[in-house]
VOGU-3710 file (C-alpha; in Angstrom, 3 decimals, decimal comma):
1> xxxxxxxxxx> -17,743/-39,151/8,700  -18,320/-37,357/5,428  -21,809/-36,704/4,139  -23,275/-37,036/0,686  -24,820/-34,248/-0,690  -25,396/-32,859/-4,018  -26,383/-29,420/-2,604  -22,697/-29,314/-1,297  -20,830/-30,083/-4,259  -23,006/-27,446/-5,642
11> xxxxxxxxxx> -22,569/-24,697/-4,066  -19,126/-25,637/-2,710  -17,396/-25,224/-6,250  -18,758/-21,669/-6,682  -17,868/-20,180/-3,560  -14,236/-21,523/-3,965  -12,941/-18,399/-2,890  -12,821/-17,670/0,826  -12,029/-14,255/2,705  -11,905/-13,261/6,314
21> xxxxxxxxxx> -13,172/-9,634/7,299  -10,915/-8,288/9,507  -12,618/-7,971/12,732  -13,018/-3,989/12,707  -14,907/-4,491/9,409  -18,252/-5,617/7,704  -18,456/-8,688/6,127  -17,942/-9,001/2,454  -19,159/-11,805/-0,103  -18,112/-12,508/-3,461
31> xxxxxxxxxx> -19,891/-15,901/-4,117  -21,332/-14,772/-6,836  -18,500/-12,832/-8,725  -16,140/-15,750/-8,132  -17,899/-18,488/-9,401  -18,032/-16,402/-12,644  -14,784/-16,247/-12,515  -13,864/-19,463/-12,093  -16,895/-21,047/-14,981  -14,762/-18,507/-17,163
41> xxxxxxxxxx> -10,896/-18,818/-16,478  -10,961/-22,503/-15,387  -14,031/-24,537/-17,169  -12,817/-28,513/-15,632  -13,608/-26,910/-12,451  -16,505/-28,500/-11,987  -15,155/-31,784/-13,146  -12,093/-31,891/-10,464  -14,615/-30,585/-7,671  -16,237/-33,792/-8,524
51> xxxxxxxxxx> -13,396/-36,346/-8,845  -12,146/-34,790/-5,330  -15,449/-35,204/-3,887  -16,127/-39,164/-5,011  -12,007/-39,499/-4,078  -12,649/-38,185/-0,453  -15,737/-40,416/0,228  -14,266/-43,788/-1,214  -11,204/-42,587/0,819  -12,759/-42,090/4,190
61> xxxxxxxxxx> -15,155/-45,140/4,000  -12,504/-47,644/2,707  -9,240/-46,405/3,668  -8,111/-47,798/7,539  -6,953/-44,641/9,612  -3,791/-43,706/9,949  -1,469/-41,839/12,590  1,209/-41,257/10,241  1,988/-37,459/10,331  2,016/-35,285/6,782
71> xxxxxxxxxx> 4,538/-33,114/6,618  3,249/-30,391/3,931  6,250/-27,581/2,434  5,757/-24,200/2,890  7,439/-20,842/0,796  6,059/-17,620/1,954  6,409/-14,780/-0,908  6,440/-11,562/1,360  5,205/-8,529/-1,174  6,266/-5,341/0,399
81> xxxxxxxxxx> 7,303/-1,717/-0,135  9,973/-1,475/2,718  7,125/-0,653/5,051  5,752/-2,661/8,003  4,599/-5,441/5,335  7,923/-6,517/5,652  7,454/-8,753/8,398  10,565/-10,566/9,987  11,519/-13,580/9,773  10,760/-14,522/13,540
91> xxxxxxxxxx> 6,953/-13,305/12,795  6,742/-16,153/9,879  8,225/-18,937/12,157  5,471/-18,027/14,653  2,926/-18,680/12,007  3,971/-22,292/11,438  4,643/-22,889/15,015  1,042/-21,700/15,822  -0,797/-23,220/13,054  1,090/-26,789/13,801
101> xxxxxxxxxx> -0,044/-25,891/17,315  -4,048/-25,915/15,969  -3,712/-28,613/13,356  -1,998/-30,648/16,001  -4,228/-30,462/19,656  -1,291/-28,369/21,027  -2,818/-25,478/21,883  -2,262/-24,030/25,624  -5,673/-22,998/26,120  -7,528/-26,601/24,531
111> xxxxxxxxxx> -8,531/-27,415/28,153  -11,036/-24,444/27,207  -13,183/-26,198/24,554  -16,849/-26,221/25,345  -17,139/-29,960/27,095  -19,552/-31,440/24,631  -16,847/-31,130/21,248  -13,977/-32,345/23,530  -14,236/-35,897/22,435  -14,114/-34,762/18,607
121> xxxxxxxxxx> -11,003/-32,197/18,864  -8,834/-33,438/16,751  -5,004/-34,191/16,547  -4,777/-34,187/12,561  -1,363/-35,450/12,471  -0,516/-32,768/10,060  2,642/-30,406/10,112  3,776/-27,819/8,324  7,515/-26,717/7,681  9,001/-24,274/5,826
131> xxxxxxxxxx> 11,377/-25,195/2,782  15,176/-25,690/2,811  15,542/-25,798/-0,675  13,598/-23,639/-3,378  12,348/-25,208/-6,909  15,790/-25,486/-8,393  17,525/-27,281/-5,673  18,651/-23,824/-3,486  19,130/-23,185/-0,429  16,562/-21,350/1,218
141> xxxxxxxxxx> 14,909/-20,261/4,519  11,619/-20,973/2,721  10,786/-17,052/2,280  11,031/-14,913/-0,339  10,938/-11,266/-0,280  10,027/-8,863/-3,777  9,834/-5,388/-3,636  6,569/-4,333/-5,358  4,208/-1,374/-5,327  1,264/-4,103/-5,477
151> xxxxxxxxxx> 1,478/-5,215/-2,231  -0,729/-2,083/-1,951  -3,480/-3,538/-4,030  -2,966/-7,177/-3,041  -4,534/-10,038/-4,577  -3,520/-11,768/-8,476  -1,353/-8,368/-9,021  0,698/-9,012/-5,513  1,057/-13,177/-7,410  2,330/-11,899/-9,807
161> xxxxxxxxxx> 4,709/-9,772/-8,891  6,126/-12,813/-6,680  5,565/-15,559/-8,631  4,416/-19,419/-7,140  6,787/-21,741/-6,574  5,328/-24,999/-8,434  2,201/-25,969/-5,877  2,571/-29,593/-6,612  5,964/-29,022/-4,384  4,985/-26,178/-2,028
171> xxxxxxxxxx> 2,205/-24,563/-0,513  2,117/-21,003/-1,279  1,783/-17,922/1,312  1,756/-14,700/-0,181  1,874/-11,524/2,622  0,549/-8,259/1,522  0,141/-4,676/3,236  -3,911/-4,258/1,903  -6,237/-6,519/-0,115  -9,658/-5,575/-1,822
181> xxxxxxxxxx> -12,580/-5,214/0,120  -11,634/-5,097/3,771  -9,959/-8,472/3,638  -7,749/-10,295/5,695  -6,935/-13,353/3,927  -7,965/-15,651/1,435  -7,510/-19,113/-0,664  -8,657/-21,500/-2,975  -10,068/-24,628/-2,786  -8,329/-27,794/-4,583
191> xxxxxxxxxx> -8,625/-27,489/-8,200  -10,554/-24,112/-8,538  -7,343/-21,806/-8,672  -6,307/-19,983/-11,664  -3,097/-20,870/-13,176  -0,313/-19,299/-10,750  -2,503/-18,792/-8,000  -2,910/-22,086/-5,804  -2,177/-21,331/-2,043  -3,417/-18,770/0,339
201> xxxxxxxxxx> -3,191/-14,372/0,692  -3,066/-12,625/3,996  -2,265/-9,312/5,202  0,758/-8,838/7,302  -1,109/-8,188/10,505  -2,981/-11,562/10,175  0,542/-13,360/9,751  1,992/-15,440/13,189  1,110/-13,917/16,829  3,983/-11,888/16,985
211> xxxxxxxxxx> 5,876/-8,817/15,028  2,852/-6,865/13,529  0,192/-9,400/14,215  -1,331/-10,810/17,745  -2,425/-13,508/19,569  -6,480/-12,616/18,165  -5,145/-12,774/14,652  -3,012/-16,042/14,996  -5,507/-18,530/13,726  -6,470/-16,755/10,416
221> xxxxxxxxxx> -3,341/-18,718/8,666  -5,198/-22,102/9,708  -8,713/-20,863/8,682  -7,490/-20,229/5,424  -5,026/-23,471/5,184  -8,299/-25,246/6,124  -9,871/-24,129/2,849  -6,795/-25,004/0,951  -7,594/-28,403/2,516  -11,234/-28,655/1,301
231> xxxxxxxxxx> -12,865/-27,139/4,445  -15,654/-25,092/4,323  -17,080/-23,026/6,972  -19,459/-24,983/9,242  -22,974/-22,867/8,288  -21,697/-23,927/4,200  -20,007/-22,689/1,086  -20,886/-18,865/1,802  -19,092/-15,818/3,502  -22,948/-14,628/5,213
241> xxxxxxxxxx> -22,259/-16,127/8,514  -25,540/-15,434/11,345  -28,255/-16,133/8,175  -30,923/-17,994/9,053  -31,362/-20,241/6,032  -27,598/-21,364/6,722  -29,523/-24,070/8,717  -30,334/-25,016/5,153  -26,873/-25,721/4,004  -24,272/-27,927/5,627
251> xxxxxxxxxx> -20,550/-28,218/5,181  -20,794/-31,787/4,539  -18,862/-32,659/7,581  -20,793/-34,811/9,831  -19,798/-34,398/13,106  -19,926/-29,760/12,754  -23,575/-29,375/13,383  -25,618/-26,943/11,055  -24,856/-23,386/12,552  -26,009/-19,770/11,575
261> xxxxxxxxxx> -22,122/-19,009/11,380  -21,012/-16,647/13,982  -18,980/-13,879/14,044  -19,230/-13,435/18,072  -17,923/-16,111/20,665  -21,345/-17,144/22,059  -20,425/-20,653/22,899  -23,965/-21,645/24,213  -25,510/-20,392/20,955  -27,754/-23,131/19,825
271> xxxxxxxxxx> -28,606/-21,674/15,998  -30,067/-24,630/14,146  -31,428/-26,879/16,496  -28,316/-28,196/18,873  -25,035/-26,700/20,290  -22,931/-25,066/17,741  -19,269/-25,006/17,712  -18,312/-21,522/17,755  -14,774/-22,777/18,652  -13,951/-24,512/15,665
281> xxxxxxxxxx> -11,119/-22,470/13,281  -13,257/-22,192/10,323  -15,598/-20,127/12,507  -15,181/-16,652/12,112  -15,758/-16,018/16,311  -12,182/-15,133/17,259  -11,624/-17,752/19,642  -11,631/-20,793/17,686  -9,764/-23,612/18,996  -10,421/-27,178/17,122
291> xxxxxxxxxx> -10,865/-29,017/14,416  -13,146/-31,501/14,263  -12,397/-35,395/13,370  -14,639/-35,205/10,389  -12,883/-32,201/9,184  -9,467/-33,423/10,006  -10,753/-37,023/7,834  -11,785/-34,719/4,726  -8,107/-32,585/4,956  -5,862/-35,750/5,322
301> xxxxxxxxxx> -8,041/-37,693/2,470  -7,585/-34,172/0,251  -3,564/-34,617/1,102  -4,377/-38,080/-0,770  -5,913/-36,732/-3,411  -4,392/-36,010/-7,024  -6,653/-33,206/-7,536  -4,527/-30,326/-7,465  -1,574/-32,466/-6,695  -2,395/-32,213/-3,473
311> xxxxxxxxxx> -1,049/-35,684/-2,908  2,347/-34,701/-4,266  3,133/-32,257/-1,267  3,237/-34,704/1,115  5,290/-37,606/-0,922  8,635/-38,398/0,145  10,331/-37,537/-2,887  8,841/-34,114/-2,416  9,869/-33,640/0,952  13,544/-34,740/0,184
321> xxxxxxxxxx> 13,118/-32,528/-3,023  12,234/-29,540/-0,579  14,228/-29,989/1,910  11,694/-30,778/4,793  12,160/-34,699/5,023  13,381/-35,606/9,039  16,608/-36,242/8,272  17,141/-32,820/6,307  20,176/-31,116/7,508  20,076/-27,675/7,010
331> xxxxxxxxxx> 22,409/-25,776/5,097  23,803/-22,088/5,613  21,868/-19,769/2,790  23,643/-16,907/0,732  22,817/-13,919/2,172  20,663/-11,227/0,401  22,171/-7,607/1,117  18,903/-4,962/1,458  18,568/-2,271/3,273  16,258/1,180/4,144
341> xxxxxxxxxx> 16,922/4,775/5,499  14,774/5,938/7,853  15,272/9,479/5,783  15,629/9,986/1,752  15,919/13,502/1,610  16,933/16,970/3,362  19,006/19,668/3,909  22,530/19,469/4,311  23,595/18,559/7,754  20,934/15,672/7,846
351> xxxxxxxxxx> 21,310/12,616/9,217  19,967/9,152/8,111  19,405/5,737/10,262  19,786/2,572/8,168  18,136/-0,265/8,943  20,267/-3,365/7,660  17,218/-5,859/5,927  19,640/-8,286/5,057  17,562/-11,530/4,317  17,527/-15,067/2,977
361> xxxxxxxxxx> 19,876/-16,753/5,751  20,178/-17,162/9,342  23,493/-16,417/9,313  25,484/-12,817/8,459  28,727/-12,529/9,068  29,918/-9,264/7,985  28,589/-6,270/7,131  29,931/-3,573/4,696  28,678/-0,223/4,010  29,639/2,319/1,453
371> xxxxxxxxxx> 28,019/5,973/1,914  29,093/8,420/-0,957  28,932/11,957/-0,081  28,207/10,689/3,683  30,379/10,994/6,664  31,447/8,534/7,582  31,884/7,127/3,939  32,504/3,664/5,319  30,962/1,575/7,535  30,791/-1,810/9,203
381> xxxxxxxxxx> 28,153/-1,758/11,904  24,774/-3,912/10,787  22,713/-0,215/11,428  25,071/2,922/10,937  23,926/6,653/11,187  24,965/8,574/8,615  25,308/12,629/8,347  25,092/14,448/4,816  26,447/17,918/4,135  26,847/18,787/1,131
391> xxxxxxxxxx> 24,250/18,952/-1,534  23,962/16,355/-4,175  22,295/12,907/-5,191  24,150/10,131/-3,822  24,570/6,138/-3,732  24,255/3,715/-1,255  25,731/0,325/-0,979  25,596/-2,770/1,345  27,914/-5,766/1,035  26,864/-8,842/3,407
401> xxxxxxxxxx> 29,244/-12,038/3,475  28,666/-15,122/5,290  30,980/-18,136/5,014  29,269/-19,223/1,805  29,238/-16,211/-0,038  28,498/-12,535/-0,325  26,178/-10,209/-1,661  25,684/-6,979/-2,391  23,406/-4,123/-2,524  23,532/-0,929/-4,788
411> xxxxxxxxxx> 20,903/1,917/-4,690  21,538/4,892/-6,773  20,591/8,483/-5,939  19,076/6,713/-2,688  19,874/10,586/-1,286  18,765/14,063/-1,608  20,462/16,486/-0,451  19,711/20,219/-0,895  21,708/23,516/-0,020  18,617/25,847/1,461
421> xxxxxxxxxx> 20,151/29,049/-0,740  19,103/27,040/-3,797  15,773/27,277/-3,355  13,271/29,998/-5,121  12,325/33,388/-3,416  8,597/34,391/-2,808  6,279/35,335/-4,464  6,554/32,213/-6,562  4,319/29,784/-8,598  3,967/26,134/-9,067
431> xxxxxxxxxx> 2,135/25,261/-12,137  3,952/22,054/-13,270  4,604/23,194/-16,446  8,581/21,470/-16,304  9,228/19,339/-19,470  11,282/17,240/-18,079  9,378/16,509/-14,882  10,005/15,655/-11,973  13,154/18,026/-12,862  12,516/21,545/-13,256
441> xxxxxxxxxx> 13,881/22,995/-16,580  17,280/24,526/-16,303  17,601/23,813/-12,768  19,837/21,072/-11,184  19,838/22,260/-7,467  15,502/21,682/-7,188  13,245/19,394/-7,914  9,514/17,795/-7,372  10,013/14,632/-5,348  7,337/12,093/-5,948
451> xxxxxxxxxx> 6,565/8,964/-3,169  4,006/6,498/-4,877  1,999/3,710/-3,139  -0,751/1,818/-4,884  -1,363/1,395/-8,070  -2,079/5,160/-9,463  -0,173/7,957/-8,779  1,244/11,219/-8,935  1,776/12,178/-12,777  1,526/14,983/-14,980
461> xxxxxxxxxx> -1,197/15,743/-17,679  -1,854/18,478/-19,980  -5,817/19,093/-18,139  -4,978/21,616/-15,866  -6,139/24,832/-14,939  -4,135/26,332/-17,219  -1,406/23,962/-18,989  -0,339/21,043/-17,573  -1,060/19,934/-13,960  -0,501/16,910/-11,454
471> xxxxxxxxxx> -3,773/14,148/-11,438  -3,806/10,893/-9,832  -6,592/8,715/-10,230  -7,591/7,255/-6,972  -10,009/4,920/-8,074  -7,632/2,130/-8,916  -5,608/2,573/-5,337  -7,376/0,825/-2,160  -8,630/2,924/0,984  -6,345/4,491/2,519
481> xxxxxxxxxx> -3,624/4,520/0,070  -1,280/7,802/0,408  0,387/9,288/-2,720  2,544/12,369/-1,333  4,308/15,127/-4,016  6,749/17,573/-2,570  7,273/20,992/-4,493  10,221/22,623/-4,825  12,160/24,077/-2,050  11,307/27,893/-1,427
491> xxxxxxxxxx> 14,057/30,483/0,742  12,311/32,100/3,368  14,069/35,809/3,657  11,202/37,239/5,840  10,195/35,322/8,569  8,150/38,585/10,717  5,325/37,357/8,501  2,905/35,242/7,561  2,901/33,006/4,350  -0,215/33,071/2,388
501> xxxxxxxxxx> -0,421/29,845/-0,374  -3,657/29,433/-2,505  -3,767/26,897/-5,365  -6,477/25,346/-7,698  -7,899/21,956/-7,021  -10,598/19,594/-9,208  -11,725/16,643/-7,696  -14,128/13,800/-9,198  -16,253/11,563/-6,939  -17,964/8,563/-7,667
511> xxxxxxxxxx> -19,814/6,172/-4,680  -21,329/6,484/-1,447  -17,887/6,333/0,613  -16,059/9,149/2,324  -14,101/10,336/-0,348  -10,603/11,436/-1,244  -8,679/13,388/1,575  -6,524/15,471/0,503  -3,364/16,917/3,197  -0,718/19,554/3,301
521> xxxxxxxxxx> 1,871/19,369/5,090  5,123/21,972/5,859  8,755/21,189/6,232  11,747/23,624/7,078  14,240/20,965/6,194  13,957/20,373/2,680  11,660/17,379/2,865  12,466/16,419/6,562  10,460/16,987/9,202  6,882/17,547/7,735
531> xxxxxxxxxx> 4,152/19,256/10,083  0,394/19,153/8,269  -1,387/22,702/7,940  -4,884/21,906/5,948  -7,055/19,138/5,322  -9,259/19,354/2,772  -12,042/17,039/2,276  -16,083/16,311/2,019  -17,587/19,070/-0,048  -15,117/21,253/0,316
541> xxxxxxxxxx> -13,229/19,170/-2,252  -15,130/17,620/-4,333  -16,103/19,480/-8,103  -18,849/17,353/-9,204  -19,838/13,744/-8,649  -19,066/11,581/-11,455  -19,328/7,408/-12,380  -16,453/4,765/-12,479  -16,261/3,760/-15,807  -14,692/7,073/-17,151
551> xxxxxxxxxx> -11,616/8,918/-16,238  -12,837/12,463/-14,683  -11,527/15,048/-16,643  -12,563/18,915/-15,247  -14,059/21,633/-17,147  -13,316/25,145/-16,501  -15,685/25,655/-13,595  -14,998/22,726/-11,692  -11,888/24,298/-10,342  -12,005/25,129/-6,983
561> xxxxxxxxxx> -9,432/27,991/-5,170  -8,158/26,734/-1,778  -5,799/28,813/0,706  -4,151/28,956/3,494  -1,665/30,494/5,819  1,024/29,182/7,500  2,295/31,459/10,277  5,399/32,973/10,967  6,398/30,456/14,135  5,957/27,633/11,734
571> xxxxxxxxxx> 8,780/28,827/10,078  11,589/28,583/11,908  14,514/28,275/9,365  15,228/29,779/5,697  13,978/26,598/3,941  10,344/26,234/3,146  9,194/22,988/1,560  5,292/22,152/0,490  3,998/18,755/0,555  0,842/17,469/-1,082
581> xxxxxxxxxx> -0,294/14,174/0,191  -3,550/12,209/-0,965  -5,374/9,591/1,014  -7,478/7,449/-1,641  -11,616/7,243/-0,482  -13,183/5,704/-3,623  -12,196/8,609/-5,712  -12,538/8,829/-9,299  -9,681/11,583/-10,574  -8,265/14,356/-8,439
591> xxxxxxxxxx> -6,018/17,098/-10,263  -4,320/20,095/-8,432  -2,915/23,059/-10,084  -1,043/26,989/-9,696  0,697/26,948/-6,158  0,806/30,729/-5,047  2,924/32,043/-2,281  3,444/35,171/-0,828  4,484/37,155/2,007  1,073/39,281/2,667
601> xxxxxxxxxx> -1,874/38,041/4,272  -3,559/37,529/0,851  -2,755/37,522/-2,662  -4,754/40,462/-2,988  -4,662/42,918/0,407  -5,480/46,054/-0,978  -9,199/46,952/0,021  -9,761/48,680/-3,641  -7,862/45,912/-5,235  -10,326/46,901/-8,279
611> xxxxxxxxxx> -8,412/50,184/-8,973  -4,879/47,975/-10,175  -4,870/46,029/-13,216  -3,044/44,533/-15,760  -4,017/44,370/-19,759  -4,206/42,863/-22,060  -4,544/39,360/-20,055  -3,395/36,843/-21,269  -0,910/38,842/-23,909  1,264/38,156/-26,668
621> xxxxxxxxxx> 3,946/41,148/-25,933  2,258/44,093/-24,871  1,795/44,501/-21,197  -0,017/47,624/-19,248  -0,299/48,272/-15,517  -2,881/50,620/-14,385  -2,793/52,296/-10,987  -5,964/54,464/-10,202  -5,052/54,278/-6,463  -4,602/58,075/-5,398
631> xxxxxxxxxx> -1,408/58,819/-3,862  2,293/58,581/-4,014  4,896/56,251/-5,932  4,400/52,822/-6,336  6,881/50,080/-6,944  6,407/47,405/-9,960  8,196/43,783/-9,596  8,140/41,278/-12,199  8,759/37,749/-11,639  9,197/33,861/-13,645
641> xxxxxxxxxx> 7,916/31,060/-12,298  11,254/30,548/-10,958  11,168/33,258/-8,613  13,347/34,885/-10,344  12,976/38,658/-10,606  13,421/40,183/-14,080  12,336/43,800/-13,274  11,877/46,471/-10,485  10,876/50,116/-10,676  9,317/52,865/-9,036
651> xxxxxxxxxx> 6,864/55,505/-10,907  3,803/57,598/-10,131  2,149/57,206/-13,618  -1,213/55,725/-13,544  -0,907/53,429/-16,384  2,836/51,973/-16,393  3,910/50,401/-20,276  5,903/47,449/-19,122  5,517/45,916/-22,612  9,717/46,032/-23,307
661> xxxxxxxxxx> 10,002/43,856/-20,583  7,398/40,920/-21,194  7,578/41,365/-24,791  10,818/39,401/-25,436  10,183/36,722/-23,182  9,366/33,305/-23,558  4,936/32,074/-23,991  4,533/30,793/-19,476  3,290/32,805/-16,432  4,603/35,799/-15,218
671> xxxxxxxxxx> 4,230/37,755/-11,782  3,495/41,289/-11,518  3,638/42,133/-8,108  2,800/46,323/-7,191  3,248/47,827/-4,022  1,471/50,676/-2,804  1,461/52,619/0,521  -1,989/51,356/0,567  -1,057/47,406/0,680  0,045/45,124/-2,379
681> xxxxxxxxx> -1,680/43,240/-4,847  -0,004/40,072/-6,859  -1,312/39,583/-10,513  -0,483/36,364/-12,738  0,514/37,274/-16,497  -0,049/34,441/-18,943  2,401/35,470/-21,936  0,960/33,178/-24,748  3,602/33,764/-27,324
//
């Protein structure tokens, strides 16, 4: 039966959004945030909590019990960025199959409920199918599948990017690679959701028992469906299970006795005065097994219910109108051509594996692939390996047919490909100064190459060091979100020794977490092939501690100098390629600046570096190099940015006028680089007009 409480219809409508820690994490509550929410975007809320609630207990009292089975439509909207969000098709169907398996009393293992809640498992006669035909009368294999940086942040953006199918018709699974605060999944209860937002969120891990989920994770689907069914968890309306006051609160489900909640499976746990059941699914123990017949009474009166138009799901017009009546035949779906490559960029003579991700149909019969600048150039295998070998940016496209139709797929400059002579000579500078960036200014043969996740990335802005730098502020991206930049691709000509890179680094932190980590990593093959050679992290990054609210911006002495080396057996080719990656920690702003590199052990590896200088610094022409350094000739190199070098002599005067040669040249950084039979030292010029 259903009890009548006030204190449940109370604090049920505030806490009418649900989320499941994963089970390596804390626990996390929003009770109090989301019933804000919900007063503000949705006032009736309070008012349909209440019809729903006098609906249920007229319906349970006076309606006679039926075995008919509800048949409820599913869509799920898969968000993903061609990583392993993208769950197949296989993994979904084992979602429905297992949650029809715990609605239903099918499970395997049921013969392992504790003995005194056998008699009240219950068979709710309630199955779930995925649609056959979408909202405008398509066929469909009741998935959807959108492309979309958000399934990094999860949550209303992750909605939004895949929009709900009307929830009067369907109910609505959207699968995500990360939600907010730990999360696994959550969902709303009838007639709380904002506009767009009715159904249930989970991360792809929690998603079916097979693919990237598992057997512990398979009931999180029916946990959350439960809510979307009016279910609350058995302690009450909050996400604080193992509270001792819980006794206090109920879930207004007569036959789930009070409980602390439980996040252990300590089936002889007796909390609140008699034997809880840790086994039921809207437990949070990890091996929940059962419903309950009071709880399976309040989910098929909800399906009853006009609240939310929950009723509508289960009409027969709907089914028919969804394609997931009995006598449905199922149609053969257009397929949708998409694809990835394992690889997006290298040097010539690379080869890439694509992975055919042809979706929305169970049947392909043909597959088509055109490759420019690849070898071969056609192809009709579902997965063909492709080799590239001569430089360029090139297309990719994928026709699929079926006997219904075809489709096809077109992704320009999906390739990189880049000839290793291209590539600037050391000593050279990075200092993102490129107008047209990620392109570097009269140069079509190297580039920056930016890959973004989250919702922040990689851009440029004029704070840096000096001029413009690269920031991304990490405090709108998740845990764990990665943002990598690679810089331009450098020709090794001296591989005997060492490499020696510095560069400037400003880092705002704000909170008690770990922080922003920030990685390096080396490739030889033009972007292929990385292999990491710093970390940087802790204290060691961070440049002053700062709040949320406002965007760090640095000041002069918040700049920090970092260096490394990367030895010579590192380097086992011509190409050198850096790559900066960032791991998000609860950051606030983190900015990086002035990439050095250069053959000697250190920018500076002259013991008496003191005794060579250049003035005046920064200059608007004129340009002096003094060398008090007793002893014989010396040799003076001048470099761009580029690499490129403008000037070489050799003299013996202590004070060399190089003016002629910097005066005439455009306001950017310059490198003077002197050699001495004493060592060499590498000085930056900043020519300001």
């Amino acid at each position: 039966m259903i009890k009548k409480t006030f204190l449940f219809l109370f604090i049920f409508v505030y806490s009418s959004f649900f989320m499941i820690a994963q089970d390596d994490e804390s626990w996390h509550c929003l009770t109090d945030e989301i019933y804000r929410e919900i007063l503000q975007t949705n006032p009736d809320a309070l008012k349909e909590r209440a019809k729903l609630q006098n609906f249920v207990e007229n319906y349970v009292q006076n309606i006679q019990k039926s075995d008919e089975t509800y048949i409820v439509p599913v869509v799920f909207h898969v968000v993903h960025y061609y990583g392993i969000e993208n769950i197949t098709y296989q993994q979904i169907e084992s979602a429905i199959d297992f949650m029809n398996k715990d609605f239903n009393l099918l499970r395997a293992d049921t013969s392992g409920i504790v003995e005194t809640f056998r008699p009240i498992a219950a068979d709710c006669n309630i199955e779930f199918r995925l649609a056959r035909k979408d909202p405008y009368g398509n066929c469909t294999m009741g998935v959807t599948r959108t492309v979309s940086e958000t399934t990094f942040a999860g949550g209303e953006q992750a909605k939004e990017a895949a929009p709900t199918w009307p929830p009067e018709n369907y109910l609505n699974i959207w699968v995500v690679n990360a939600l907010p605060h730990g999360a696994a999944g959550w969902s709303y209860y009838p007639g709380t959701a904002p506009y767009g937002s009715d159904g249930v969120i989970l991360l792809h891990d929690y998603v079916g028992v097979t693919g990237t989920s598992s057997m512990s994770h398979g009931s999180t689907l029916t946990h959350e469906v439960g809510h979307f069914l009016n279910l609350a968890h058995p302690w009450g309306s909050t996400n604080e299970p193992g509270i001792l006051t819980n006794c206090d609160v109920d879930d207004d489900i007569e036959d789930t006795p009070n409980t602390i909640g439980h996040t252990t499976c300590a089936l002889s746990a007796v909390t609140c005065g008699s034997l809880d059941n840790v086994q039921n699914f809207m437990e949070y123990s990890y091996c929940t097994k059962m419903f309950t017949n009071g709880q399976s009474q309040m989910m098929r009166a909800v399906l009853n219910s006009s609240v939310a138009s929950r009723d509508n799901l289960i009409s027969e017009a709907n089914l028919i109108a969804t394609g997931t009546n009995n006598d449905y035949i199922p149609e053969i779906c257009v397929p949708v051509a998409d694809f990835t490559g394992n690889k997006k960029l290298g040097c010539e003579g690379f080869s890439v594996e694509y992975n055919n991700l042809t979706h929305g149909t169970d049947q392909v019969d043909a597959f088509s692939w055109s490759f420019e600048g690849g070898i071969p150039e056609i192809s009709y295998d579902e997965n063909p390996v492709v080799v590239y070998d001569v430089k360029g940016e090139y297309n990719v496209e994928l026709t699929v047919a079926n006997n219904v139709n075809t489709n096809i797929k077109n992704a320009n400059n999906y390739i990189r490909v880049y000839n290793k002579q291209d590539a600037y000579t050391l000593p050279y500078t990075v200092s993102f100064e490129t107008d047209d960036f990620p392109k570097i200014t009269g140069n079509d043969d190297n580039d920056f190459y930016i890959e973004s996740r989250g919702q922040e990335h990689w851009k440029q802005t004029p704070y840096g060091a000096e001029g413009k730098a690269m920031r991304i502020i990490n405090k709108r991206n998740e845990i764990g979100t990665k943002n990598r930049i690679y810089l331009p691709n450098l020709r090794i000509t001296d591989t005997d020794n060492q490499i020696y890179v510095s560069f400037k680094a400003a880092y705002g932190k704000y909170g008690t977490a770990d922080g922003d980590r920030l990685k390096i990593y080396v490739s030889t093959s033009c972007g292929d092939s990385l292999r990491i050679v710093d970390i940087i992290s802790g204290t060691r990054l961070v440049s002053s501690y700062t709040s949320y609210n406002n965007t760090y911006v640095p000041v002069p002495d918040d700049w920090k100098t970092h260096s490394f080396v990367i030895k010579p057996y590192v380097l086992n080719g011509e190409n050198l390629r850096l790559i900066v990656e960032v791991e998000a920690g609860e950051g606030n702003a983190l900015y990086i600046d002035e990439f050095n590199f250069s053959y000697t052990n250190s920018i500076d590896n002259i013991q008496n570096s003191s005794l060579i200088s250049a003035f005046p610094n920064p200059t608007s022409g004129s340009l002096f190099l003094e060398n008090q350094l007793s002893g014989t000739d010396y040799t003076i190199q001048i470099f761009d940015t580029m690499g490129k070098l403008l000037f070489e002599t050799i003299t013996s005067n202590e004070i060399y006028d190089a003016s002629s040669i910097i005066d005439n040249k455009p306001s950017g950084l310059y490198l003077v680089k002197i050699k001495t039979n004493q060592g060499n030292k590498v000085i930056k010029i900043n020519k300001t007009k």
